[in-house]
C-alpha positions as CSV (number, residue, x, y, z in Angstrom):
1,X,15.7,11.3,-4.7
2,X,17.7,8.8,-6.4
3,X,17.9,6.9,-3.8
4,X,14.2,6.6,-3.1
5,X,13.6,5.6,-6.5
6,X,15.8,2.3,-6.6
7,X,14.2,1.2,-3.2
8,X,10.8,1.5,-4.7
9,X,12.2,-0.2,-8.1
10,X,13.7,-2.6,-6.0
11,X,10.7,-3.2,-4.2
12,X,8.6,-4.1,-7.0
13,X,11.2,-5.6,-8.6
14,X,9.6,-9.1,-8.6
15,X,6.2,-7.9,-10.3
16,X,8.5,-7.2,-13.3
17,X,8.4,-10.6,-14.5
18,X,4.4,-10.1,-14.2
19,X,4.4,-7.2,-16.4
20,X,6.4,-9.2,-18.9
21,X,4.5,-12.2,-18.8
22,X,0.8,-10.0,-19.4
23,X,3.2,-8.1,-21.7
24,X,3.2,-11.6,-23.7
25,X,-0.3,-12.9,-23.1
26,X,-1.4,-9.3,-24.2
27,X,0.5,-9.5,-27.0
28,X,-0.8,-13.2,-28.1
29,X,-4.3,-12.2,-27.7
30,X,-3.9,-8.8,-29.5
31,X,-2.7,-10.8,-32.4
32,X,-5.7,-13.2,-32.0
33,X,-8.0,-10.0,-32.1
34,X,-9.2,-10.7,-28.8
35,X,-8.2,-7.8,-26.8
36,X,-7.1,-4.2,-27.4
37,X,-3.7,-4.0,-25.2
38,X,-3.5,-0.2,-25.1
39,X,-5.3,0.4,-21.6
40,X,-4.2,-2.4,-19.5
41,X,-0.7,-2.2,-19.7
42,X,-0.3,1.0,-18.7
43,X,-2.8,0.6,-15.9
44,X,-1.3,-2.3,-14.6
45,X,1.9,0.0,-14.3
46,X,-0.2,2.3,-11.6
47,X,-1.3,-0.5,-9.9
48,X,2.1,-2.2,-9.0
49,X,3.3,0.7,-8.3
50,X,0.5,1.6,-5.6
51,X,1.5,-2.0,-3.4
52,X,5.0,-0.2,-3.1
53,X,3.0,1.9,-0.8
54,X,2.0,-1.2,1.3
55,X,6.1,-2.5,0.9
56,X,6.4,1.1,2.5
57,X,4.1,0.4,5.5
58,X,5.2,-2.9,6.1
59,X,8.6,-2.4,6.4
60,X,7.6,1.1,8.1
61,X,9.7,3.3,5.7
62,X,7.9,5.9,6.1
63,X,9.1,7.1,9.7
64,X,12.8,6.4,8.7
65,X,12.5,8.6,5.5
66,X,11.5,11.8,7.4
67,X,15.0,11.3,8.9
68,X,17.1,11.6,6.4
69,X,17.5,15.0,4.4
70,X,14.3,16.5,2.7
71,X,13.1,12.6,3.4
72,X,9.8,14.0,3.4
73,X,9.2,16.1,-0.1
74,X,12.1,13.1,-1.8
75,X,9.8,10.1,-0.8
76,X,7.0,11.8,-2.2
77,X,8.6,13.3,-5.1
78,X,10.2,9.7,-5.9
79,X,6.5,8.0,-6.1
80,X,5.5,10.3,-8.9
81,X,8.8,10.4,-10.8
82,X,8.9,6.6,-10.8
83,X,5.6,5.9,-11.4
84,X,5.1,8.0,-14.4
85,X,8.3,6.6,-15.7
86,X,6.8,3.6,-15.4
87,X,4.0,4.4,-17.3
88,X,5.7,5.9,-20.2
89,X,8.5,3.1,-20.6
90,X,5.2,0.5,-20.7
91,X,3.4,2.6,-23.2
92,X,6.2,3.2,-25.5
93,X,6.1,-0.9,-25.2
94,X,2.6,-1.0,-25.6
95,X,2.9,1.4,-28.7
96,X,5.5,-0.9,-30.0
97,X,3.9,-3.7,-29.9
98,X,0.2,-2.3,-30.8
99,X,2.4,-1.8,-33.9
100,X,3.5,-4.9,-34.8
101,X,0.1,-6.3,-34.5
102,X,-1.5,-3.9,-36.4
103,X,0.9,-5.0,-39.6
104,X,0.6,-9.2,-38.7
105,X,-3.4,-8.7,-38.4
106,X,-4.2,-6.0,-41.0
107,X,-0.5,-5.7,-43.2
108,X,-1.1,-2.0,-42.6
109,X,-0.1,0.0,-39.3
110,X,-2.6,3.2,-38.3
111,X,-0.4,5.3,-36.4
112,X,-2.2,8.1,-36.2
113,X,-5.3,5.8,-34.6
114,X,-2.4,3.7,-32.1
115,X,-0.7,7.1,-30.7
116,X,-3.9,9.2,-30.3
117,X,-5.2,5.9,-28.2
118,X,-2.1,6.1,-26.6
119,X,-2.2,9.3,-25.9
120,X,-5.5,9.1,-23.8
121,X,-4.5,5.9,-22.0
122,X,-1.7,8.0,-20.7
123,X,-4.2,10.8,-19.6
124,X,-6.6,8.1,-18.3
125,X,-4.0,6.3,-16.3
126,X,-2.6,9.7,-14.7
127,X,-5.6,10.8,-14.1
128,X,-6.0,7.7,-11.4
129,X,-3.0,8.6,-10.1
130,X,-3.7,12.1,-9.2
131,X,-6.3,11.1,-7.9
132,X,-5.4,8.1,-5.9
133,X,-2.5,9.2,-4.5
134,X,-2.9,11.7,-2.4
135,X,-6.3,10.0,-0.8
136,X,-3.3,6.8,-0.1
137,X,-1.1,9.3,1.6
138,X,-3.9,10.6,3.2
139,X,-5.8,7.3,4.7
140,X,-3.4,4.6,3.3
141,X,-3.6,2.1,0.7
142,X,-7.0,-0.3,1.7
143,X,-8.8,3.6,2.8
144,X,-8.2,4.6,-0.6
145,X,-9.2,1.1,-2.8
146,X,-12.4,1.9,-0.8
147,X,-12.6,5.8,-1.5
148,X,-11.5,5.0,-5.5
149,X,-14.1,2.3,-5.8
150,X,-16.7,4.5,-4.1
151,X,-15.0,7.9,-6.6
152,X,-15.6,6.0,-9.3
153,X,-18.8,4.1,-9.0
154,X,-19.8,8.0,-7.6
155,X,-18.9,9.3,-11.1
156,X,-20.8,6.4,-13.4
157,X,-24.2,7.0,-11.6
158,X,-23.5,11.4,-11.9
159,X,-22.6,10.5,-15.6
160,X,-25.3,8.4,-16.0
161,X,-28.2,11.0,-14.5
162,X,-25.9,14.0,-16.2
163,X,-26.6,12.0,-19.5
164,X,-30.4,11.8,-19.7
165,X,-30.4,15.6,-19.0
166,X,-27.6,16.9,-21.0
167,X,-27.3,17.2,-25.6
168,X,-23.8,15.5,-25.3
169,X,-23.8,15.7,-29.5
170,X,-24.6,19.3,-28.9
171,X,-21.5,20.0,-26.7
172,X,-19.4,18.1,-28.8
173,X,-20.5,19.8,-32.3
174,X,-19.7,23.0,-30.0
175,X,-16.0,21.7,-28.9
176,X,-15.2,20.6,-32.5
177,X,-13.0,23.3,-33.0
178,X,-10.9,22.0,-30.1
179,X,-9.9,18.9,-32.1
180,X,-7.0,20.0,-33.9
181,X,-5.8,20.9,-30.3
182,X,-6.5,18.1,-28.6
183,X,-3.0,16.6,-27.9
184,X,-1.7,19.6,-26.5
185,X,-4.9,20.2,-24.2
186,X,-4.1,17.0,-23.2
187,X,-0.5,17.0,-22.3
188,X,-1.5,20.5,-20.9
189,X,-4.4,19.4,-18.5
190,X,-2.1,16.2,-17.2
191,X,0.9,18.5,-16.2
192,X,-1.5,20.3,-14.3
193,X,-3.5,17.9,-12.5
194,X,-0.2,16.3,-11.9
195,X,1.4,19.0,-10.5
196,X,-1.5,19.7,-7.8
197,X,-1.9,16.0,-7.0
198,X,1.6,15.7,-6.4
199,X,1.8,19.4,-3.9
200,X,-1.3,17.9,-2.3
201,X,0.5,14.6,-1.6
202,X,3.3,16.5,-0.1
203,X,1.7,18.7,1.5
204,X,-0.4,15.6,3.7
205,X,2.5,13.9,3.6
206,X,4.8,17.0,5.6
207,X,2.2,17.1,8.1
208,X,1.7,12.9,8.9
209,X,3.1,12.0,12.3
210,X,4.7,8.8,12.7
């Protein structure tokens, strides 16, 4: 599997230098108070990480990876593993730097406030990868911009009707008790959605002719 994960790190080697120039403009406008840095970073990670599928289909990787031993279940296993790398090496950067502009701008740093953000970027970024994933290894990468974009827009107009129907202050006075929790629920509830993204990816994946 190690293997797998330098080619895709090879791969995408070149959008490195992209991360660490957004890494800087991020940083400058963070300091400027123009832009809260904690979401995009960590996004951004996702999304380079989703062209390594279309590396993958250009060089048509795919049908020599079956060949080689457990190609199948490593190339899959490789895209998780390196992509949530990913996006825990750029929020631990993120966190770093969120930080250091907390002190410059405010001479105080609100750690509690930065990690819990944190903490739900991470959730929020993983949870697009569960969910992207295994529609990519199940249509391809432009299928599954479409099917996201239509997921998502889906979920803003069900949240929206959902809303003028539903006490949300009700539910949340009611899940109060859950806040001392939260963290763990969270860490909890990624592994887990993780986990059957991932066995749903491989699963598509074993069965995909080539």
């Amino acid at each position: 599997m190690i293997g797998f994960m330098k080619k895709d790190l090879a791969m995408i080697k070149s959008n490195f230098k992209l991360i660490g120039i957004l890494i800087v403009v991020y940083a400058v406008m963070g300091l400027m108070g123009k832009m809260d840095i904690s979401f995009i970073l960590p996004f951004m990670s996702v999304m380079i990480m989703i062209s390594s599928f279309s590396y993958d289909n250009y060089n048509k990787w795919d049908a020599y990876s079956i060949s080689l031993p457990n190609g199948r279940k490593n190339s899959v296993k490789s895209k998780y593993v390196t992509t949530i790398l990913m996006i825990l090496t750029v929020a631990i950067i993120t966190v770093l730097l969120s930080f250091i502009i907390s002190y410059v701008n405010t001479k105080t740093i609100n750690y509690e406030q930065i990690l819990v953000s944190m903490f739900g970027t991470i959730f929020g970024t993983l949870l697009v990868l569960t969910f992207m994933y295994p529609i990519i290894y199940k249509f391809g990468v432009e299928k599954a911009r479409i099917g996201i974009f239509i997921i998502v827009f889906g979920l803003v107009i069900i949240g929206g009707f959902l809303s003028q129907y539903i006490d949300i202050s009700s539910i949340s006075k009611s899940l109060s008790f859950l806040e001392d929790y939260l963290i763990i629920i969270l860490i909890i509830v990624t592994i887990i959605m993780v986990y059957i993204s991932y066995k749903i990816s491989e699963k598509i994946f074993s069965k995909k002719e080539f």
